[in-house]
TORNUFI-933956 format. One record per residue: residue in three letters; x, y, z of N, C-alpha, C, CB in turn. Coordinates in steps of 0.1 Angstrom, whole numbers, plus 5000, padded with zeros to 4 digits. Glycine has a CB too. Layout:
! TORNUFI-933956
AlaXYZXYZXYZXYZ ...
END
This chain:
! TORNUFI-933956
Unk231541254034230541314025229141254028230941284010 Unk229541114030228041054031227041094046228240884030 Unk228241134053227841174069227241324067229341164081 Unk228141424058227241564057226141574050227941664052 Unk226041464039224641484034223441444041224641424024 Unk223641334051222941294059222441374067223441214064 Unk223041464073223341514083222741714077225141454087 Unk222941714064221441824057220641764053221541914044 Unk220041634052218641574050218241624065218541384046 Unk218841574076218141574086217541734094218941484095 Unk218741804085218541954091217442014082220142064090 Unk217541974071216142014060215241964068215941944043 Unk215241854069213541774072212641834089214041544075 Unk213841934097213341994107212942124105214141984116 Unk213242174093212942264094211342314084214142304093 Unk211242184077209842194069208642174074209642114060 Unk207742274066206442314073205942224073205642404070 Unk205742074079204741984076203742004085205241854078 Unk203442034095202142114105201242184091202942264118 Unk201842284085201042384078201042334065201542524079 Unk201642214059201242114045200441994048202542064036 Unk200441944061199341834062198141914068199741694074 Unk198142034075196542084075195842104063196242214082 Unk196842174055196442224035196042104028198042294023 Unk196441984034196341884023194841784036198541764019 Unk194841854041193541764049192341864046193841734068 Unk192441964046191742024044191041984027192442134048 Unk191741954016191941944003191141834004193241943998 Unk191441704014191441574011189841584017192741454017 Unk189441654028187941634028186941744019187441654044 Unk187341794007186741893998186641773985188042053995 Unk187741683982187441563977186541453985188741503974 Unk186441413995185741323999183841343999186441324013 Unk183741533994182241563996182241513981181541724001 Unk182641483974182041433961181441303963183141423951 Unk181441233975180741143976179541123987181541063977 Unk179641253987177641253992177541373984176941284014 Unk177141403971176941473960176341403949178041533955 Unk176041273949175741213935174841273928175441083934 Unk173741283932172541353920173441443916170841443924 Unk173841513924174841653912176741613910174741883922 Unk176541533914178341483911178841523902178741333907 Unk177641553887178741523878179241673869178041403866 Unk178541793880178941923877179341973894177542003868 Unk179141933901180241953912181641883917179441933922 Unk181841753914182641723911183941823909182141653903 Unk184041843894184841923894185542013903184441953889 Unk184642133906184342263914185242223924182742303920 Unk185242093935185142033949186841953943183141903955 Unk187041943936188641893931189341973926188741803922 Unk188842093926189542173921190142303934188742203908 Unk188642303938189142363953190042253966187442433962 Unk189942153963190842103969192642103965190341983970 Unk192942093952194042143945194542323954193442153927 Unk193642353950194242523957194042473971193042683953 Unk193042413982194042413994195542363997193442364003 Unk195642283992197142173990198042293984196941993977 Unk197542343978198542413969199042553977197842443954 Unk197742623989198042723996198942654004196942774002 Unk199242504009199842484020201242484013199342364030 Unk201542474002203042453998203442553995203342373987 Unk202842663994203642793994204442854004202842883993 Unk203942764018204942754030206042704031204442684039 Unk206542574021207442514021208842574022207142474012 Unk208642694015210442784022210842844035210942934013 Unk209642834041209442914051210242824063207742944054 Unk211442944065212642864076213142994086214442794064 Unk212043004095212643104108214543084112211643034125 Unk215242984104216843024107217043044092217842894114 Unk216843094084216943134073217943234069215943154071 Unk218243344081219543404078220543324083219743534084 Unk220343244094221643184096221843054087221843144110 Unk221342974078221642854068221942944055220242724065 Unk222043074057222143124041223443144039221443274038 Unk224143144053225643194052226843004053225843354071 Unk225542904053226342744048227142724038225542644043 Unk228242684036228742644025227542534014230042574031 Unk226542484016225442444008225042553998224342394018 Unk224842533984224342603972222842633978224442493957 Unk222142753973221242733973220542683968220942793974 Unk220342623957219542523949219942383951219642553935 Unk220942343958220942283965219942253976221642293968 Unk219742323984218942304002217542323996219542454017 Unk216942423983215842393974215042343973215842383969 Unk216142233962216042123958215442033967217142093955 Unk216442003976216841923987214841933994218442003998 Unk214542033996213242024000212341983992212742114003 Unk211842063982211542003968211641833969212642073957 Unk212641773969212841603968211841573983214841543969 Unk212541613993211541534000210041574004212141504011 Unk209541664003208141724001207341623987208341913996 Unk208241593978207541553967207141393967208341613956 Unk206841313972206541173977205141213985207941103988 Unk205541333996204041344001203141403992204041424014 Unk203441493985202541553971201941433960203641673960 Unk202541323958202441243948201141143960204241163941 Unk201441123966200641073980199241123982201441123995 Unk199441233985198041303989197241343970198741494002 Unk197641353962197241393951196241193948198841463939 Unk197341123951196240963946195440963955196840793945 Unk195240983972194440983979193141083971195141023991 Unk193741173967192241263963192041223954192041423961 Unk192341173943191941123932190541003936193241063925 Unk191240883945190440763948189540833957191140633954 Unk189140933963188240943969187040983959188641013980 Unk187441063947186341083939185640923935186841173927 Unk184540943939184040783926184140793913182440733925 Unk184540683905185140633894184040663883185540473897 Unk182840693889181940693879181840863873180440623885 Unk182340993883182241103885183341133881181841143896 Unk184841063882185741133882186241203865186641053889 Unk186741333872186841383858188941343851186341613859 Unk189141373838189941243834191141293838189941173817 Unk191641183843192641173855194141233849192740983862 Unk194241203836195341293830195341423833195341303816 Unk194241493823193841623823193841703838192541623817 Unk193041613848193241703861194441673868192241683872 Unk195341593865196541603871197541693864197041463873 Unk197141723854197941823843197541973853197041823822 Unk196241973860195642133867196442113878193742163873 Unk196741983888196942003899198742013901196241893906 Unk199541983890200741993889201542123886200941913883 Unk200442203878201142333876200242403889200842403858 Unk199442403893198942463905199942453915197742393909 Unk200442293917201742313928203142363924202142173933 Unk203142333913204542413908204442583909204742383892 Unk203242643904203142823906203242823922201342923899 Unk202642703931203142753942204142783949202842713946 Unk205142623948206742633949207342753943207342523944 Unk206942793935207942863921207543003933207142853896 Unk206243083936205643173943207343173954203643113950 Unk206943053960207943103974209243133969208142973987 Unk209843033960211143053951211443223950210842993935 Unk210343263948210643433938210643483952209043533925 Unk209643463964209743513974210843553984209143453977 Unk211343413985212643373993213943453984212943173994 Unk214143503971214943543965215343703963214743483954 Unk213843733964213243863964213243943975212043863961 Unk213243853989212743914003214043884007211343834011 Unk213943954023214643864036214043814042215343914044 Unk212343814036211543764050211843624049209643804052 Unk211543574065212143424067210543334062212743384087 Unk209743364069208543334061207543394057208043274065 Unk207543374042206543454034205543374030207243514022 Unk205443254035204243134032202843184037204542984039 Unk202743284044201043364050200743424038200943494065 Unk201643544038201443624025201043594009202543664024 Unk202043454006201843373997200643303993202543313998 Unk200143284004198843194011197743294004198743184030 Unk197543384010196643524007196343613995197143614014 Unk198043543990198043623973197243493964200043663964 Unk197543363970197343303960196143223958198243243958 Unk195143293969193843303973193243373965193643353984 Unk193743523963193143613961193143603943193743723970 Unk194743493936194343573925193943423918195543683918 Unk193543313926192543233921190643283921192843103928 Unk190643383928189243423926189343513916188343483938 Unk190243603911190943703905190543623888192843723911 Unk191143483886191143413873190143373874192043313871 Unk188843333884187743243884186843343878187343183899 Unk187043513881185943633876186043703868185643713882 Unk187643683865187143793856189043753837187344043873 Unk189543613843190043563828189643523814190443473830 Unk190143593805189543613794189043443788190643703785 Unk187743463779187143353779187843283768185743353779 Unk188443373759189443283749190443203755190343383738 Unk191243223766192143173771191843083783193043263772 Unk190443093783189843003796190942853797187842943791 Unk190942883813191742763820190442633828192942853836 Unk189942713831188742613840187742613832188142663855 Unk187542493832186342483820185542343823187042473802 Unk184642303821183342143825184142093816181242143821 Unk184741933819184441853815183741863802183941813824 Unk182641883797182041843787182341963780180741803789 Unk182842073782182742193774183942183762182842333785 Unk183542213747184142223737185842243736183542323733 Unk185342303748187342433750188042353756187542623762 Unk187842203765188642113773189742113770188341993772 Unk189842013757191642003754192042133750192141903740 Unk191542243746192642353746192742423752192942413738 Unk191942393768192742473781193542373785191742523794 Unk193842233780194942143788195742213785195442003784 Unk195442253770197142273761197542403764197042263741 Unk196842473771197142633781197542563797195142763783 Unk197342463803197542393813199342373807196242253814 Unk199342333802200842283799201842403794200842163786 Unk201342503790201942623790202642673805200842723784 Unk201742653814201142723826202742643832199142663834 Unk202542533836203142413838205042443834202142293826 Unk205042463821206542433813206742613818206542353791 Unk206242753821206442873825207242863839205142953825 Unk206042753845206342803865207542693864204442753883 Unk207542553855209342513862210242593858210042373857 Unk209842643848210942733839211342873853209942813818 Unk210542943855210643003865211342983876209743013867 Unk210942873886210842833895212742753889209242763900 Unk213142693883214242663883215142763881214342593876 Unk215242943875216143023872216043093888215743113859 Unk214943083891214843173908215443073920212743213914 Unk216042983918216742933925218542933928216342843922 Unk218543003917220143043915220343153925220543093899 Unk221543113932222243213938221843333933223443203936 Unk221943423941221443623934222543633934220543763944 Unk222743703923224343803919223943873931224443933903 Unk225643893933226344013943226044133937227944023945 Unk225744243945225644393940226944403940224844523949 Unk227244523932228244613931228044723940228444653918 Unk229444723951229444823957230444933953229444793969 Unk230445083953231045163951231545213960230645223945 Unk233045193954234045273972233645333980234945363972 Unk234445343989233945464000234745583993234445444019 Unk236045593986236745733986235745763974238645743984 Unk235045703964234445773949233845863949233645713942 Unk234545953943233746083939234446213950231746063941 Unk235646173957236446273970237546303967236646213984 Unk237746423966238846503957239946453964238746673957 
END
């Protein structure tokens, strides 16, 4: 037992996109690093520049299901929320990693509060995972992490222009509505695991109808 589990860690771990989650997360980690040649305006860019680093990190994890042998591990005796999972666990050490890296790169005097934006950057990575989840369940494509990439591009400028201002998610630091876009942050958050854990389940079998039905 201990030799097959071993032995799908090692087949998971070849087949994850780390090429296309360490460019997303380098990319992210120098969008945090310009906060420190920004000081006269740090303390309203800031934000902006941590928050577009969240969405690159977050474009690159939408890759994460993306497995060119994907018809052939589907037919493993392994669960699918199993081999998921199984990614999920080890992807998530480098996410916890690269998230303190961007944090310390902001200066301590600019940074906005470290609860609250880790409350943005955790449901940000969760709608992402949860994105490929629906993908991989929904599709046969083996990788849908470009596509994913492109949607989830498209409908963060989508929420940046035109989301209603009662339910505003992005908001300054100093602005009135803070804590009760966390408390829409944590909605966001407790939806995509909720999601992202039911889209992992095995897909029901269709029902097929005989061949003789309906032949006199």
């Amino acid at each position: 037992m201990l030799r097959l589990s071993g032995e799908l860690v090692v087949a998971v771990c070849r087949t994850l996109p780390l090429g296309l989650v360490g460019a997303a997360g380098a990319a992210g980690l120098l969008m945090a690093a310009l906060t420190r040649t920004t000081r006269e305006a740090g303390e309203w860019l800031t934000l902006p520049l941590l928050r577009a680093a969240i969405l690159a990190f977050a474009m690159g994890l939408v890759f994460l299901l993306d497995d060119p042998a994907r018809h052939t591990t589907s037919t493993l005796p392994t669960p699918r929320p199993v081999r998921i999972g199984l990614r999920a666990a080890l992807v998530l050490p480098v996410v916890a990693a690269w998230w303190t890296v961007a944090l310390l790169l902001v200066p301590e005097d600019i940074r906005p509060p470290v609860a609250d934006i880790t409350l943005e950057a955790g449901s940000a990575f969760a709608l992402a995972v949860t994105a490929a989840v629906i993908a991989v369940r929904r599709s046969d494509i083996a990788r849908p992490g470009a596509r994913l990439a492109a949607g989830l591009l498209t409908s963060a400028v989508l929420v940046l222009l035109f989301w209603p201002e009662r339910w505003a998610l992005l908001v300054p630091v100093q602005d009135e509505r803070w804590a009760a876009a966390h408390d829409r942050w944590v909605v966001v958050l407790a939806g995509a695991v909720l999601v992202g854990v039911l889209g992992v389940r095995e897909p029901l079998r269709r029902w097929a109808w005989p061949v003789s039905l309906g032949r006199g």
